[in-house]
C-alpha positions as CSV (number, residue, x, y, z in Angstrom):
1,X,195.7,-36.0,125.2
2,X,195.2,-39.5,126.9
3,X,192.0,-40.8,126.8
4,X,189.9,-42.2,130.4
5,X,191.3,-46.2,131.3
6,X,189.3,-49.2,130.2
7,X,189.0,-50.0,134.1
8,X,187.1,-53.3,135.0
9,X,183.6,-52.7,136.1
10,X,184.6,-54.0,139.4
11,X,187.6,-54.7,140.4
12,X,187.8,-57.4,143.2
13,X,189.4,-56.3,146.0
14,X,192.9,-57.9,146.6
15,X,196.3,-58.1,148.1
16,X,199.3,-58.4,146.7
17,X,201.3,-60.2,144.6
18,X,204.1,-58.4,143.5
19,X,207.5,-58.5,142.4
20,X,211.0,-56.2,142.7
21,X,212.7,-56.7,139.8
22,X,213.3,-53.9,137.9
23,X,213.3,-52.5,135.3
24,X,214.3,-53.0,131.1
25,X,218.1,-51.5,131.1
26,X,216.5,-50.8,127.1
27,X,214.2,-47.5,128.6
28,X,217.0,-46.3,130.3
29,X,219.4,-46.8,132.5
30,X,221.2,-44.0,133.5
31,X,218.6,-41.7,134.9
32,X,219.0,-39.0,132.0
33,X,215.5,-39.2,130.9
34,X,213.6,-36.0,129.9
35,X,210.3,-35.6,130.3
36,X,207.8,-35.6,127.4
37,X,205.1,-33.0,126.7
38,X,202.3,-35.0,128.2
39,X,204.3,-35.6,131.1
40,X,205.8,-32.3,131.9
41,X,201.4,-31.1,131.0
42,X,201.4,-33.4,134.0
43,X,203.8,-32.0,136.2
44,X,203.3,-28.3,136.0
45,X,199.7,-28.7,136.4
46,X,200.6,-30.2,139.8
47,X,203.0,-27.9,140.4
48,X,201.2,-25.3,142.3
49,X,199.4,-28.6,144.0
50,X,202.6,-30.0,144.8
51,X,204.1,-26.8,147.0
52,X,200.3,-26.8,148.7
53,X,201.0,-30.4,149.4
54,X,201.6,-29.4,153.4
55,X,198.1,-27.5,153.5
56,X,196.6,-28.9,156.3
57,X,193.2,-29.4,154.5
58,X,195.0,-31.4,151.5
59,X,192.5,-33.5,150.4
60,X,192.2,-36.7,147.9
61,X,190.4,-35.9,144.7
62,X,188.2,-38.4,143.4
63,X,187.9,-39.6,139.7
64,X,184.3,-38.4,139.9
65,X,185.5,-34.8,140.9
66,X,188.4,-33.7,138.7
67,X,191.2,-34.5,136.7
68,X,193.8,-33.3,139.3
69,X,191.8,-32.1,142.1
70,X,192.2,-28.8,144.8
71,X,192.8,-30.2,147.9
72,X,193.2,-27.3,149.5
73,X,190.5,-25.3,148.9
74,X,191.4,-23.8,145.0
75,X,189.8,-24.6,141.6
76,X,190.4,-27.4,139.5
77,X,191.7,-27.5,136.2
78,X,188.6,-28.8,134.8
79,X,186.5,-26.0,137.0
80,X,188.4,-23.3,135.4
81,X,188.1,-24.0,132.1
82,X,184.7,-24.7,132.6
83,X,184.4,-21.0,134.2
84,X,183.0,-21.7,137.6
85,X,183.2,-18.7,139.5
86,X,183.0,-17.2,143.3
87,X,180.3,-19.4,144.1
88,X,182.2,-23.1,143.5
89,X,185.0,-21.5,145.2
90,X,183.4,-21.1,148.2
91,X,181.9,-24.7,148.3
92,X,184.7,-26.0,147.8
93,X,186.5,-24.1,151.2
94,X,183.5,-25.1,152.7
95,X,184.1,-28.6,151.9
96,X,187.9,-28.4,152.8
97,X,187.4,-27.0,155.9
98,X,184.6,-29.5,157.0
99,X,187.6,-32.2,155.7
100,X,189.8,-30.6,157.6
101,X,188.1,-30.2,161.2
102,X,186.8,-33.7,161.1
103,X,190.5,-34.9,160.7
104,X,191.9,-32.4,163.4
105,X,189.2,-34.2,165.8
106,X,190.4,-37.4,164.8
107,X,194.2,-36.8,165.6
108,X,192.9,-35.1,168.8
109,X,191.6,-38.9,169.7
110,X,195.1,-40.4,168.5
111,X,196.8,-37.7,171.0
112,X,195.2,-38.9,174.0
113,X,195.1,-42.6,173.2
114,X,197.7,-43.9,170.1
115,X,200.4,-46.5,170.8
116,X,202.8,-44.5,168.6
117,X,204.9,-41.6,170.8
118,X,205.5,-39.8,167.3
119,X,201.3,-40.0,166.7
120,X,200.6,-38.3,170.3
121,X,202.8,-35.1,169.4
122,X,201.8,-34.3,165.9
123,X,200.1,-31.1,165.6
124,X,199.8,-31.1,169.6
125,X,203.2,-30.4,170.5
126,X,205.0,-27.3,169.0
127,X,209.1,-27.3,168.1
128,X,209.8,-23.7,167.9
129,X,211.8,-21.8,170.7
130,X,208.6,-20.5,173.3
131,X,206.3,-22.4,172.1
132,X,204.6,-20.1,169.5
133,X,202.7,-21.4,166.3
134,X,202.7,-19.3,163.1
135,X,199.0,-19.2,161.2
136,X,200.4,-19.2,157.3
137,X,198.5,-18.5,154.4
138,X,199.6,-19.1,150.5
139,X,198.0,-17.3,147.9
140,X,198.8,-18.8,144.6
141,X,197.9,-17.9,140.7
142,X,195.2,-20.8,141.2
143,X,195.1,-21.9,144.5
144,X,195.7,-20.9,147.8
145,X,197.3,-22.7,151.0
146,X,196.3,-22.3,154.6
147,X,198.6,-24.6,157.6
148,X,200.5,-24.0,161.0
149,X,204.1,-23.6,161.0
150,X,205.6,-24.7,164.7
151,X,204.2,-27.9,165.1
152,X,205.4,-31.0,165.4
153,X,204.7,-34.1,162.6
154,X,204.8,-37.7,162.9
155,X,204.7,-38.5,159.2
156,X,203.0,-41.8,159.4
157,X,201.1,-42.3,156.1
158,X,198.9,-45.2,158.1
159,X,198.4,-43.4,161.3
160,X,198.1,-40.0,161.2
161,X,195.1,-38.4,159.5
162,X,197.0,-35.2,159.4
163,X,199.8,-36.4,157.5
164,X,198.9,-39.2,155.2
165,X,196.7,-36.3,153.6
166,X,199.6,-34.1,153.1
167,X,202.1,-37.3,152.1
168,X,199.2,-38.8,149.5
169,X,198.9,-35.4,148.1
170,X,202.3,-35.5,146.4
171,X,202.4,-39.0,145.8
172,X,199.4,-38.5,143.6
173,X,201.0,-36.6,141.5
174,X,204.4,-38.4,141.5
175,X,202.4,-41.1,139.9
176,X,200.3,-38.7,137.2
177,X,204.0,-38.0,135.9
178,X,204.7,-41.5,135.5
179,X,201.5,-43.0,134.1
180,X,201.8,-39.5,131.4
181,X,204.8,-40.6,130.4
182,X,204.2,-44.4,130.3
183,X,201.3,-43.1,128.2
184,X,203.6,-40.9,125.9
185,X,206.1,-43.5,125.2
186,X,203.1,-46.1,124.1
187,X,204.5,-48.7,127.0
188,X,201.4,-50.9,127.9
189,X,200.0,-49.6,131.4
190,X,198.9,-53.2,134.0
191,X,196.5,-53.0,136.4
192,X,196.6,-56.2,138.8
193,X,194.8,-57.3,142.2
194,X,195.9,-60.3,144.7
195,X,193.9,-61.1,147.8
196,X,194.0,-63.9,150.2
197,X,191.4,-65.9,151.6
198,X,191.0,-64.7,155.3
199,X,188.5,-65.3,158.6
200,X,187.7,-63.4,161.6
201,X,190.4,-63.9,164.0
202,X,193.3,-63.9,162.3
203,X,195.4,-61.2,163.1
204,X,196.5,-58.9,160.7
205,X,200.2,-59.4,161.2
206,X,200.0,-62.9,160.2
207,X,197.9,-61.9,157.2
208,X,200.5,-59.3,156.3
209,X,203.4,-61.3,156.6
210,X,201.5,-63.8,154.2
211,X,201.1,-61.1,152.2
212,X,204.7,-60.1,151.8
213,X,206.4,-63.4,151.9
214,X,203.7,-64.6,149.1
215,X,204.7,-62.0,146.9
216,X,208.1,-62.6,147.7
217,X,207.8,-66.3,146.5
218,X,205.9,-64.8,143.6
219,X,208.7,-62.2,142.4
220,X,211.4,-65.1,142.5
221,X,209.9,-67.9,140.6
222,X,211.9,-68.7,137.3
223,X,208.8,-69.3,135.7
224,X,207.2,-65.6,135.9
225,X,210.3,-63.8,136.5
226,X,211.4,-65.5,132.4
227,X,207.7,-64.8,131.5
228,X,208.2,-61.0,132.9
229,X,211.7,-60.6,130.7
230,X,210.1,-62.0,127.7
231,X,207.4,-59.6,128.0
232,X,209.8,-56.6,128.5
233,X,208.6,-55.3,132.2
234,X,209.9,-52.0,132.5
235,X,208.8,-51.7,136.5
236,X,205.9,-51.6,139.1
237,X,204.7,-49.3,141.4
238,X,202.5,-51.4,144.3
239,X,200.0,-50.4,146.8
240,X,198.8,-51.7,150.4
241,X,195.3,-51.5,151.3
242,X,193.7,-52.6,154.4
243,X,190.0,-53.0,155.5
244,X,188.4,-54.5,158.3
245,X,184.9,-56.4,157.6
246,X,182.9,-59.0,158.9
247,X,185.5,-61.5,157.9
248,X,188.1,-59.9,159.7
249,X,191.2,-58.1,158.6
250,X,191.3,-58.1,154.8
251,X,195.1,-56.7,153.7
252,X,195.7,-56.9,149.6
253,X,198.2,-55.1,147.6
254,X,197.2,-53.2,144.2
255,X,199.7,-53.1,141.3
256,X,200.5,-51.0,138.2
257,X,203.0,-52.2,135.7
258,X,204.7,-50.8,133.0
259,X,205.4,-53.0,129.9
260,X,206.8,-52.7,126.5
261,X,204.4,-51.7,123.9
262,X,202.6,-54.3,122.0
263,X,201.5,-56.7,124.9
264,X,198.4,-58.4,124.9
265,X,195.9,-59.5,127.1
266,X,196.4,-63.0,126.1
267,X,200.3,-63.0,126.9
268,X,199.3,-61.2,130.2
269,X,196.9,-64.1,130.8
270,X,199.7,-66.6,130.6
271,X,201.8,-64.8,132.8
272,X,198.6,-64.1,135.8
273,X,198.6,-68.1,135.1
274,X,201.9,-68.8,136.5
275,X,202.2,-66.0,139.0
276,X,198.7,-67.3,140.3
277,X,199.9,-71.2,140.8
278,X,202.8,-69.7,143.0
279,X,200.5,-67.6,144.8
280,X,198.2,-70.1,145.5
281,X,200.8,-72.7,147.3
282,X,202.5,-70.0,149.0
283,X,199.1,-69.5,150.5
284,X,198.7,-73.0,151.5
285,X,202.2,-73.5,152.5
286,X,201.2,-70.9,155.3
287,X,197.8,-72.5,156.3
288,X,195.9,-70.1,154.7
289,X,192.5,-71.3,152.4
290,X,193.4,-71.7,148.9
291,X,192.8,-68.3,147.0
292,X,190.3,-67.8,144.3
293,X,191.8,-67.3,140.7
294,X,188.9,-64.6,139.8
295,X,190.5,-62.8,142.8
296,X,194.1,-62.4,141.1
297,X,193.6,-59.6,138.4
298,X,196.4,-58.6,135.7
299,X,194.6,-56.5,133.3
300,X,195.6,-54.4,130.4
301,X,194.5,-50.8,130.5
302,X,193.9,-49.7,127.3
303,X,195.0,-45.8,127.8
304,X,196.4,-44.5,131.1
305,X,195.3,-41.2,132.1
306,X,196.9,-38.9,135.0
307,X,193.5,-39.8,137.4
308,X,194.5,-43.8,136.9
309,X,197.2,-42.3,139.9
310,X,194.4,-42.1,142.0
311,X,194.1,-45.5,142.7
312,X,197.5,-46.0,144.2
313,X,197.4,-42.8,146.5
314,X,194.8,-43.7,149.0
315,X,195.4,-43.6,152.5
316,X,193.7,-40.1,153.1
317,X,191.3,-39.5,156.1
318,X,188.3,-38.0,154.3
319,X,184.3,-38.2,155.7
320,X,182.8,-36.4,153.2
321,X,183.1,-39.6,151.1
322,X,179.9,-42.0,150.7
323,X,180.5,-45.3,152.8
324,X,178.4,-47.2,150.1
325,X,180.3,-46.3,147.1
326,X,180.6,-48.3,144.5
327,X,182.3,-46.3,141.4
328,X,184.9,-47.1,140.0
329,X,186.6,-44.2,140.9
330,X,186.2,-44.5,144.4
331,X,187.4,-48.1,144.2
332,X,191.0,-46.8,143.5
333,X,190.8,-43.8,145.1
334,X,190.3,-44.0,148.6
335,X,191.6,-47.1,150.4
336,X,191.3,-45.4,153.6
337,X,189.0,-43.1,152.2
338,X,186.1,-45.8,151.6
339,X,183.9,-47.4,152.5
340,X,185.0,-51.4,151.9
341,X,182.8,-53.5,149.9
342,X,180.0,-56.2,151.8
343,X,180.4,-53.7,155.4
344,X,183.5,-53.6,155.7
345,X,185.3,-50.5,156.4
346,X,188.4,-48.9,156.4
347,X,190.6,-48.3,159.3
348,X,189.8,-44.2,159.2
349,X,186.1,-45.4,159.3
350,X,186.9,-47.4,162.0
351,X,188.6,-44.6,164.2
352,X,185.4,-42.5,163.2
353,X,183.2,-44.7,164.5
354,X,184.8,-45.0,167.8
355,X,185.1,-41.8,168.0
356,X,181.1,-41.2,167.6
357,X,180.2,-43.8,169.6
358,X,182.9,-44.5,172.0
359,X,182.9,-48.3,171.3
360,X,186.1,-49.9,172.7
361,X,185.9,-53.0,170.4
362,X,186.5,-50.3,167.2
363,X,189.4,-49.2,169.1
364,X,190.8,-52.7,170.0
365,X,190.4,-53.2,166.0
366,X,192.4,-49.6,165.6
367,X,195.0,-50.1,167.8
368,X,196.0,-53.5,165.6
369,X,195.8,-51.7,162.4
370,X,197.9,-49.6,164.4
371,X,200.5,-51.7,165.6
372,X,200.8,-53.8,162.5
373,X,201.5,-51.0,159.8
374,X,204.2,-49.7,161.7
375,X,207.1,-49.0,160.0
376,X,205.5,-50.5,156.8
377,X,205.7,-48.8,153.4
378,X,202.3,-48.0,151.7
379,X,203.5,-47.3,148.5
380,X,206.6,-48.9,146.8
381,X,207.9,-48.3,143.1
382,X,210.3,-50.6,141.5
383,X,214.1,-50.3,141.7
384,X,214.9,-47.2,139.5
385,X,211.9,-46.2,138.6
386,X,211.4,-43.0,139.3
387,X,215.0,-41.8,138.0
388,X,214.4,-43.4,134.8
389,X,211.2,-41.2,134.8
390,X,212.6,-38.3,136.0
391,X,210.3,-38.4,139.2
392,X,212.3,-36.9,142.1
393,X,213.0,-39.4,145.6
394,X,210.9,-37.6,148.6
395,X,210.5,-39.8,151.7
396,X,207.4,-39.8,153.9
397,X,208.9,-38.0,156.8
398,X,210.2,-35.2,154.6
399,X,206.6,-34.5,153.0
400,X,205.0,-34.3,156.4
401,X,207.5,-31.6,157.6
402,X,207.0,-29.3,154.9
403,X,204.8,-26.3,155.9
404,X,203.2,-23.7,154.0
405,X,204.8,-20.9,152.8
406,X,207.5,-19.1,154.7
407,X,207.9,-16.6,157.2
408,X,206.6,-14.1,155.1
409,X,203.3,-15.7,155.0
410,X,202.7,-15.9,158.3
411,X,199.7,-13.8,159.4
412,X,200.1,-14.1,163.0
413,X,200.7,-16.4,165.7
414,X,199.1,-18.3,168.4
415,X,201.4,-17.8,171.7
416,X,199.5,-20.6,173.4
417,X,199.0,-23.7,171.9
418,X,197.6,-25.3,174.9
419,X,193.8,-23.9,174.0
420,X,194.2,-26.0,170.9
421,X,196.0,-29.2,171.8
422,X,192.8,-29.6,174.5
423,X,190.5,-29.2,172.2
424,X,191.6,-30.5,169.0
425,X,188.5,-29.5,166.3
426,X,189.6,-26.0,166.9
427,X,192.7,-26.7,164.9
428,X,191.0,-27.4,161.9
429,X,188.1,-24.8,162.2
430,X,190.4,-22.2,163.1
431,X,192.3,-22.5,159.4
432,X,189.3,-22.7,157.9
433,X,188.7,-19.2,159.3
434,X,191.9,-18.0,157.8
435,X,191.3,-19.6,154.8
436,X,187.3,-18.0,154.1
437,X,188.7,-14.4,155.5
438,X,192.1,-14.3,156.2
439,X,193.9,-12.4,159.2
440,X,191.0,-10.6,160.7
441,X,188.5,-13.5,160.5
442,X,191.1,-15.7,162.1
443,X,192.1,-13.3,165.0
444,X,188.5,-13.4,165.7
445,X,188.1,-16.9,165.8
446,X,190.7,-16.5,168.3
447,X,189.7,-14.3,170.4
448,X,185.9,-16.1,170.5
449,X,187.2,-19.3,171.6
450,X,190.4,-17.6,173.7
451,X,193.4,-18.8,172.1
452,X,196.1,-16.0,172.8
453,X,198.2,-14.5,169.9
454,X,200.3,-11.8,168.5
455,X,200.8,-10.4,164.7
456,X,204.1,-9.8,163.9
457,X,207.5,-11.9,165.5
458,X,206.2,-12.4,168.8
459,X,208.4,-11.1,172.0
460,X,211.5,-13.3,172.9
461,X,210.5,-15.6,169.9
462,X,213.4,-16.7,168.3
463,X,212.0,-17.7,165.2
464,X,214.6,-18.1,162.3
């Protein structure tokens, strides 16, 4: 069993540097890796999490919570083996249902004003024949699933509080497999930060494309590309962050790399040495303030565990979480989840505060954010990668199609969607009715708040 990382207490907040070379051809090179123990552990733990990844409460677990969290509602690991019974259960669907309204009322705000066409439709427009929307609920060994079946999905992991949730859930655990492997083989597990210096004003574009074409400049320096080879890289797996603050945009990048065993902190020094001097006049080159070296992190984790995957699978709309946190666990956790450091906030906190208070200069500040992550990727793993750790290839879009279940676990179906896509809270609260009592408490729900349906393949549906 892998022990807790040796994080930093805090780690600074930063942007990228990063590289795409690949991996050592020596770990293997022809994608016919088998998984070990620890890593398949790994993977049939998340198993059941993995087919629940399309619940429509999914929801981020913290290092604070669990090891692998229920996102949807179910026990942990950890809570079963510590025997918590009926009454955990049911805080924990409270809490996913809570999750799970305030993120149906912040897509509603997305359908009336986002810049994105694909944003406006998902979960407001349904895609079956007649218009109907199936109410589907899973029941698992451990866990159980509630979602809509119907309905149309954007799958933007930056945009759409609906589906990041359900895209981050498996790309959690797409990264526990990796880092239990790495951890199983004895490679030597890197975390790393870069930021940039940045000022109010600067649009984030410009600070992204900084970003990207800085790491670029890193990844083909002969300097640290020999120092990476001599080292025996194996690969990377990278992730974007974005807050907003009182300095204005602040985009970094975090990274985890995978070297061969027996690398020290010293020889990683060197190498943060020469990546940092390229960093830094790439940064200049562009008219940006010269970065601070305390700012660029490369540090050695001294035993990766399946939560260190926390930190790279973020971008999850979640209120419940503390603006003000400053654990460790929060820091990777929750990029869009957080609450930044020094004020600032992240760009779901932003769309929640307009949303409270109606302030157009938090939605001037979304619809950037908006605009700039289009069509960007969030998360990006090293050429080959996941073949050579046997971790299957699942685009975004893909993830955020999947629905719960199947047609046999539908318990009914709303005829009408238009009750719901004007009023968008009642999408969330009306699966958390199905999820505390199933078909009866959910019909009810319906037939308070008037949302027409029928059990059973409704009349000229054309379902299959």
């Amino acid at each position: 069993m892998t022990s807790v990382p040796e994080y930093l207490q805090e780690p600074p907040d930063a942007p990228p540097v990063l590289d795409p070379e690949h991996s050592d051809p020596s770990i293997n090179t022809h994608g016919s890796h088998t998984l070990s123990p620890a890593a398949e552990q790994a993977a049939e733990r998340g198993e059941e999490d993995a087919r629940s990844a399309s619940d429509e409460g999914a929801q981020p677990p913290t290092c604070e919570e669990r090891e692998i969290s229920t996102r949807f509602g179910s026990r942990s690991t950890a809570e079963a083996q510590a025997g918590v019974g009926k009454e955990g259960s049911q805080s924990e669907n409270a809490k996913s249902s809570e999750t799970r309204t305030a993120r149906w009322s912040a897509l509603g705000i997305l359908w009336d004003m986002s810049t994105l066409e694909r944003v406006r439709k998902c979960g407001r427009v349904p895609v079956l024949p007649g218009g109907c929307v199936g109410v589907r609920k899973k029941v698992r060994k451990k866990s159980e699933a509630v979602g809509y079946a119907g309905l149309a999905t954007c799958g933007s992991v930056w945009a759409c509080p609906r589906c990041s949730a359900k895209i981050m859930a498996v790309r959690r655990l797409e990264l526990g497999a990796l880092i239990a492997e790495a951890a199983d083989q004895g490679l030597t597990v890197v975390f790393g930060t870069v930021t940039l210096r940045h000022r109010k004003g600067q649009s984030l574009a410009q600070l992204w494309d900084a970003l990207t074409k800085g790491q670029r400049g890193v990844t083909n320096a002969t300097k640290v590309k020999r120092i990476r080879q001599q080292l025996g890289r194996v690969g990377y797996v990278r992730a974007t962050e974005v807050t907003y603050g009182g300095n204005g945009w602040h985009p970094h990048i975090h990274t985890l790399q995978l070297f061969e065993k027996g690398v020290t902190q010293d020889q990683l020094d060197e190498l943060r040495d020469a990546e940092f001097a390229v960093w830094k006049r790439q940064a200049v080159n562009r008219g940006l303030g010269a970065p601070m070296k305390k700012r660029y992190e490369l540090r050695k984790v001294a035993d990766a565990n399946v939560q260190f995957s926390d930190y790279f699978a973020k971008g999850v709309y979640d209120p419940s979480v503390p603006r003000a946190s400053k654990s460790v666990g929060f820091e990777m956790t929750g990029s869009m989840t957080k609450k930044g450091r020094k004020g600032s906030r992240s760009p779901w906190q932003v769309l929640e505060d307009f949303g409270q208070s109606g302030d157009l200069d938090d939605w001037d500040i979304w619809e950037q954010y908006e605009v700039a992550s289009k069509g960007k990727r969030a998360l990006v793993w090293s050429n080959g990668l996941k073949k050579m750790f046997g971790v299957g290839e699942k685009g975004d879009e893909e993830i955020a199609d999947e629905e719960v279940g199947d047609r046999d676990d539908t318990l009914f179906w709303v005829t009408d969607w238009s009750v719901i896509a004007g009023q968008s809270h009642l999408g969330g609260q009306l699966l958390g009715e199905v999820q505390r009592g199933g078909l009866a408490a959910g019909l009810a729900f319906c037939r308070q708040h008037g949302i027409p349906t029928a059990v059973g393949v409704p009349d000229d549906e054309d379902q299959g």
